[in-house]
N, C-alpha and C positions, 0 to 999 in steps of 0.2 A: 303308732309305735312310739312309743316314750323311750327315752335317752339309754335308760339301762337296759333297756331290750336290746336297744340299738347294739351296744356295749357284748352284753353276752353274746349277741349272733356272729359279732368279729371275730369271738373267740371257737363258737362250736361247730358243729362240722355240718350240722343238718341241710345250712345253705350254701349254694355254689355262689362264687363269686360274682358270675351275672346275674343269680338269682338275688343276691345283696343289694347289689346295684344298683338293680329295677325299683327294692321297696325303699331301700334310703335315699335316693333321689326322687323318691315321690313325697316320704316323708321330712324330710333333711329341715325340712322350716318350722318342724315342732323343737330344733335346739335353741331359734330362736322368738318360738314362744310369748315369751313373758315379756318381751324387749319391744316386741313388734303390737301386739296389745295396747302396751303403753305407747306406740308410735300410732297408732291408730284411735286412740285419745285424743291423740296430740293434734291429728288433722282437725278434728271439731271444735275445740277449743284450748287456748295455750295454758301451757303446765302451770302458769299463774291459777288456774279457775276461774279468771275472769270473763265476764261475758264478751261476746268477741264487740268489734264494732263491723258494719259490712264493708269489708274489704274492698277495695280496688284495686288493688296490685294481688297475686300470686306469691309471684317473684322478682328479682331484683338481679339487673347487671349493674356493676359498679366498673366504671372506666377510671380507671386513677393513673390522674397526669403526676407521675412523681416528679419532686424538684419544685413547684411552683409556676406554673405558664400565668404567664402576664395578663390579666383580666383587661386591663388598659391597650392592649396589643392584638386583642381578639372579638371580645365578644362586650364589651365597656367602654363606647365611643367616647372620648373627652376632644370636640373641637378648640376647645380653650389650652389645652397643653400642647397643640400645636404652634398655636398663636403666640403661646409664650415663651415657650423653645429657646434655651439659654438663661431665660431668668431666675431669679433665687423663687422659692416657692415664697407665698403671699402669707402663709401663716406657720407657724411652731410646727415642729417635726418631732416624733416621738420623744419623749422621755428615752426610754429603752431603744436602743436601735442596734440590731445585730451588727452593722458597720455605718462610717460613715458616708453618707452623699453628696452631690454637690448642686447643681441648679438643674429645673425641670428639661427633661428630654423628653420633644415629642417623638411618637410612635413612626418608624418608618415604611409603615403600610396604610394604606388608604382602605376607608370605609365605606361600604355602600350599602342600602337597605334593600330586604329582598322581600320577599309573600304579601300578603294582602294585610299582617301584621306592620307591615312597613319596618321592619328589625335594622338593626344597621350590626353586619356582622364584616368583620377584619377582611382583607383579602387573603389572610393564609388560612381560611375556610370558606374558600368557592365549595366544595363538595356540600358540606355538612350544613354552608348557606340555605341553599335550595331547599333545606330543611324547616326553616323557620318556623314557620307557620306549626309545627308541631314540637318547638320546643318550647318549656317553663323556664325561663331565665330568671334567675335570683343573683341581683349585683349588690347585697349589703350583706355578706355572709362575714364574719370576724370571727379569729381565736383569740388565745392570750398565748402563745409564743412563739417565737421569730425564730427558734433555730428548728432544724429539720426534722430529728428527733423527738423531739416535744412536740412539736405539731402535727406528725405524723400519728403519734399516741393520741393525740387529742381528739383528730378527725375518726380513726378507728375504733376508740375505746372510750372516747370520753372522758381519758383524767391524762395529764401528761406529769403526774408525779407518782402513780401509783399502778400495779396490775391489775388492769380489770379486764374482764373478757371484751372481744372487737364485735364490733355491730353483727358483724355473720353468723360470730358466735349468736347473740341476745335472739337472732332470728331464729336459729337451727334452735335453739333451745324453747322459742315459744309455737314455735309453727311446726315443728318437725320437717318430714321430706315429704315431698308429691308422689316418690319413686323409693321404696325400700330397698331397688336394690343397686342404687347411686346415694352415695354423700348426699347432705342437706346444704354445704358450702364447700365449695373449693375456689383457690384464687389459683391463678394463672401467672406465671413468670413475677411474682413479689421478689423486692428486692428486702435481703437478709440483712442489711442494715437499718438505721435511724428507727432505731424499735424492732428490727427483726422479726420471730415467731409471736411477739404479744402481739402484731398489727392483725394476726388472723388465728390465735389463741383464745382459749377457751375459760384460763387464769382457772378460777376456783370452780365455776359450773361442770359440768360433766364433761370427761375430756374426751365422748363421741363426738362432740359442739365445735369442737376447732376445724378451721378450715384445708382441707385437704389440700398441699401445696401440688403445681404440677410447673417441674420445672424451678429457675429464679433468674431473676435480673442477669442477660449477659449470657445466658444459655442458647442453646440453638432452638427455637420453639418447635421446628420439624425432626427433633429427638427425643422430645419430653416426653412422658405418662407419668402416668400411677406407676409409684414405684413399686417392685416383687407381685404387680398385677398377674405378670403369668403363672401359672399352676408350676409350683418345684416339683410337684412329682409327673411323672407321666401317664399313671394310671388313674381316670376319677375317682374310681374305688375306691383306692388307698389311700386319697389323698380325704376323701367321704367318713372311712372309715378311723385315720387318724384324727383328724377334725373332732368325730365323737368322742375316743376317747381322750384328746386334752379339754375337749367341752365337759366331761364328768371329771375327772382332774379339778377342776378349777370351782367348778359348783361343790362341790367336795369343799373345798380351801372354802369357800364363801358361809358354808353350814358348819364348819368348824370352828372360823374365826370370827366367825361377825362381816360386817357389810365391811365393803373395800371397793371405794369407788375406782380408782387407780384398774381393779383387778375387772371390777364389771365393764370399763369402757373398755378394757382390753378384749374380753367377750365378745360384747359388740361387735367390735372392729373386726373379728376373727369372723364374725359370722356374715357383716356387710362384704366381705372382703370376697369371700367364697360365693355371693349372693353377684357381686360385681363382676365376676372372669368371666360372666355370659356378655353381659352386658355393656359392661362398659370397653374393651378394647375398639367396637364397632366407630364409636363417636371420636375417637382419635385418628382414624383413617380416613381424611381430607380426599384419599386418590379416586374415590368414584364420583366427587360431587361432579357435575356439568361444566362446561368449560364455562358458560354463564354467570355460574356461581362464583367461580373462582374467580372471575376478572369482576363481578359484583364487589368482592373485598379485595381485589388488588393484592391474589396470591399470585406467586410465581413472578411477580413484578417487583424489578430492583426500588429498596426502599419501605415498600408498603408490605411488603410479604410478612414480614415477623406478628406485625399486629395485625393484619389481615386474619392469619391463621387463630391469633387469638379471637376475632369478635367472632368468625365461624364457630369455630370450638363454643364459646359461651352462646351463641343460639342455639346450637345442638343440645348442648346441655341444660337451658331453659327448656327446652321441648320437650326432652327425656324425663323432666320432673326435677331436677338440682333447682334448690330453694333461692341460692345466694352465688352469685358467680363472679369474682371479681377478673377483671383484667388491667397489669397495669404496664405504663409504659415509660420511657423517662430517659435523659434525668433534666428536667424542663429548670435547671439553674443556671441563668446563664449573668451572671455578675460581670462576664466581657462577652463581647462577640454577638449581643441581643440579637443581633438582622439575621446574621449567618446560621446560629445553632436552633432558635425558634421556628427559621422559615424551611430548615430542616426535620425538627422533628416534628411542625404541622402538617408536611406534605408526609412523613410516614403513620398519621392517624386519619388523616380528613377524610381520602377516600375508604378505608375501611369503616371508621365510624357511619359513614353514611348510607354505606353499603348495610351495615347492620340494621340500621334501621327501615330503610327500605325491606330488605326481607323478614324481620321481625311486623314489618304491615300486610306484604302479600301473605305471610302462614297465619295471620288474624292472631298473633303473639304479642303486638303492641299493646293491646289493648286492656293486657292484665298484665307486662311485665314492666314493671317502672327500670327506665334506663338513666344511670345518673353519668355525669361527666364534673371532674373535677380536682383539684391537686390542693394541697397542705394549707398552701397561702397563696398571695397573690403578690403583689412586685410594684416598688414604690416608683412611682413617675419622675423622680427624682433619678439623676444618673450616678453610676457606681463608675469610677477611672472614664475612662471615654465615650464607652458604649454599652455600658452593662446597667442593669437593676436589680437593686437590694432585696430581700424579702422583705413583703409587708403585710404581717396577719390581721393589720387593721381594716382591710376592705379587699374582699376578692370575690370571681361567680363562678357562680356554678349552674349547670342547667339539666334538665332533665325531661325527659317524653316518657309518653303512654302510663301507665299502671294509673291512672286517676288524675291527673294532672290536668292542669289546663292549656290549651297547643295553643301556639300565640300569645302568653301573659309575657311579661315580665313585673319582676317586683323587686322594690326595693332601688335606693339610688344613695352614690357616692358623691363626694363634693366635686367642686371644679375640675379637679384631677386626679381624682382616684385615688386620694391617699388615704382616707378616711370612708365609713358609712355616715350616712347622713339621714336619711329617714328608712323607716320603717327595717331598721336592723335585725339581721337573723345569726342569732349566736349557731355557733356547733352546735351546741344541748338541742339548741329548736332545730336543724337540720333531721337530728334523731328521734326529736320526740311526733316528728312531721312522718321521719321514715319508718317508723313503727303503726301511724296512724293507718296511712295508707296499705299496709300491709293488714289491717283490722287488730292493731295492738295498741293499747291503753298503757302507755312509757310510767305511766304512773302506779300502774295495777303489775304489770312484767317486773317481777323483782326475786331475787335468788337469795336466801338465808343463809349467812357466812360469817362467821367471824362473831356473831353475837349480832349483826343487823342486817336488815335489809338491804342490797344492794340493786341498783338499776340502770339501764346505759346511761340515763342524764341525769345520775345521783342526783341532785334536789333541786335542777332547774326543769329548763325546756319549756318550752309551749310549742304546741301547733301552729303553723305558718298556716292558719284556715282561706285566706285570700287565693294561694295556689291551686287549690282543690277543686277537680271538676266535678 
């Protein structure tokens, strides 16, 4: 039954309303047709046309520590900055420096090494410790700017002067969804500031691409959804039958005026949307999982509960088929009070992160979803007033499991104290043109026509971090 049939049967009297019902809920997926075609392309190879490479990852959780967590404090052992604890640093300190500092502070948590990897990970990750042995550690990662803003854009989007669409985007645009009738990206409690909607924006590519926000920074995470997720009307019928006709409305406007990207993602959206009220409310409702589960992520436990719910939420939603799932947590700047506010908000991530990953092993989900961990920049060894540290985009890590990776590397190393990369450096561009590989995209072939050029997340750098790869 095609659209206009659909259209005339609302209006004629031949069929009863439950007789409606039965055939446009059988049919209802020929409105979106031509959308899902093209999403069904898009599974076998991305709207570049390039040929794929073979994937290792699926999909992808992104953990973002907002604010900056101290590389040097966690997961970046410098025995030498403890030794020298009070002294002036030994060599030149940036040109550029968001503030001044004053003589190197050591780290006031002790380090131990754990798995058969022999790791030396912080004590404000005993949970996430135990982990080692399947984490990728990359300790020479550097941007090019120091306030939070700009680097925030840069890690997301890859330009921190201009709009371009955020990594969730570049994916949802070359890989499509696993699940047509779930988003291809959504983030989870993002904070609306230092970049706002561009950190999970869509910019000029198609704006189905942008990332579904749920919730933001500061919210209650056991109140969030999709917003207008529930059906306004009460009868599916009518709400079926309207549906069709603003879906002939709008294709109407599209065969009158010419294309209107603006008006087709609006379609889309109209049609994911009614495709979601089955689906997706289920994966929001935490209250059936097992008590097991719940204390696996440290729900209902003071502290851990907030981001608890989120890493739950992003496995359910890796399992349902969402492409790109971010969760982020924060605000990891702590310029005074380094001991007190760090060994706070690491005890509200460690056990849920760990937990994540532990049940991302038993559902055999690890194994294609690349999980990353990591925040804007990292935090100069050097002391800010008493007890604080400065941002420092010259050297920070980041680590990641499963989707291809290698469990146990680490790569990449910083000087004496972590103020700098020192060999084998991994700009952002190479973080994205690493995280497109593993997902079987060619960061060089993935490019969107705008403006009179081509565009790509690592506009004319990037390379593959090939050493990481398993």
């Amino acid at each position: 039954m095609n659209k206009t049939t659909l259209c005339e049967h609302r209006q004629g009297p031949e069929l009863s309303r439950r007789q409606w019902l039965e055939r446009s809920t059988a049919g209802f997926g020929v409105l979106a047709m031509r959308s899902l075609l093209a999403e069904g392309a898009m599974m076998d190879k991305p709207k570049s046309g390039m040929p794929h490479y073979p994937a290792r990852a699926k999909r992808v959780i992104f953990l973002f520590m907002h604010g900056g967590p101290s590389h040097i404090d966690t997961f970046d052992y410098k025995p030498l900055l403890k030794r020298d604890h009070g002294k002036p640093l030994p060599f030149a300190k940036p040109r550029v420096q968001f503030a001044q500092t004053g003589n190197l502070l050591a780290s006031p948590w002790e380090f131990k090494q754990y798995g058969q990897s022999g790791r030396w990970v912080s004590e404000l990750f005993p949970q996430v410790a135990r982990h080692s042995d399947q984490l990728c550690v990359i300790k020479s990662i550097h941007g090019s700017n120091e306030a939070h803003g700009g680097a925030l854009l840069k890690m997301h989007t890859g330009s921190d002067t201009f709009v371009r669409p955020s990594m969730g985007a570049w994916v949802s645009y070359g890989l499509g969804t696993e699940n047509r009738n779930l988003p291809a990206f959504i983030t989870i409690h993002p904070t609306l500031g230092h970049g706002g909607v561009q950190n999970f924006g869509a910019a000029f590519l198609p704006a189905q691409h942008q990332g579904v926000r749920i919730g933001h920074r500061g919210a209650d995470i056991r109140d969030v959804g999709i917003t207008n997720l529930k059906p306004a009307l009460p009868d599916a019928d009518e709400q079926a039958s309207d549906l069709a006709y603003l879906d002939q409305l709008n294709r109407l406007e599209l065969k009158e005026n010419g294309p209107n990207t603006d008006l087709e993602a609006r379609i889309e959206s109209f049609e994911l949307a009614f495709r979601m009220q089955m689906e997706a409310p289920p994966l929001f409702d935490v209250s059936k999982e097992t008590e097991a589960t719940r204390k696996l992520y440290g729900i209902d436990q003071e502290g851990t509960d907030g981001f608890g719910r989120q890493c739950l939420l992003a496995a359910r939603m890796s399992e349902a088929g969402v492409r790109f799932v971010q969760c982020s947590h924060g605000y990891w700047d702590q310029h005074s009070n380094l001991e007190k506010d760090h060994a706070r908000l690491a005890r509200e991530v460690d056990q849920p992160i760990a937990g994540l990953l532990k049940d991302l092993a038993g559902r055999g989900l690890l194994e294609d979803t690349l999980v990353m961990w990591g925040g804007e920049f990292g935090r100069t060894p050097t002391a800010q007033g008493k007890d604080g540290r400065d941002h420092n985009p010259h050297a920070f890590t980041w680590w990641f499991a499963g989707g291809g990776v290698r469990p146990g590397f680490e790569y990449g190393l910083t000087d004496d104290y972590g103020y700098y990369t020192a060999d084998q450096r991994v700009h952002v561009h190479d973080l994205h043109a690493t995280l497109l590989h593993l997902l079987g995209m060619d960061h060089e072939r993935l490019t969107y026509r705008y403006g009179g050029r081509d565009f790509r997340l690592t506009d004319i750098a990037g390379e593959i971090v090939h050493p990481i790869l398993g």
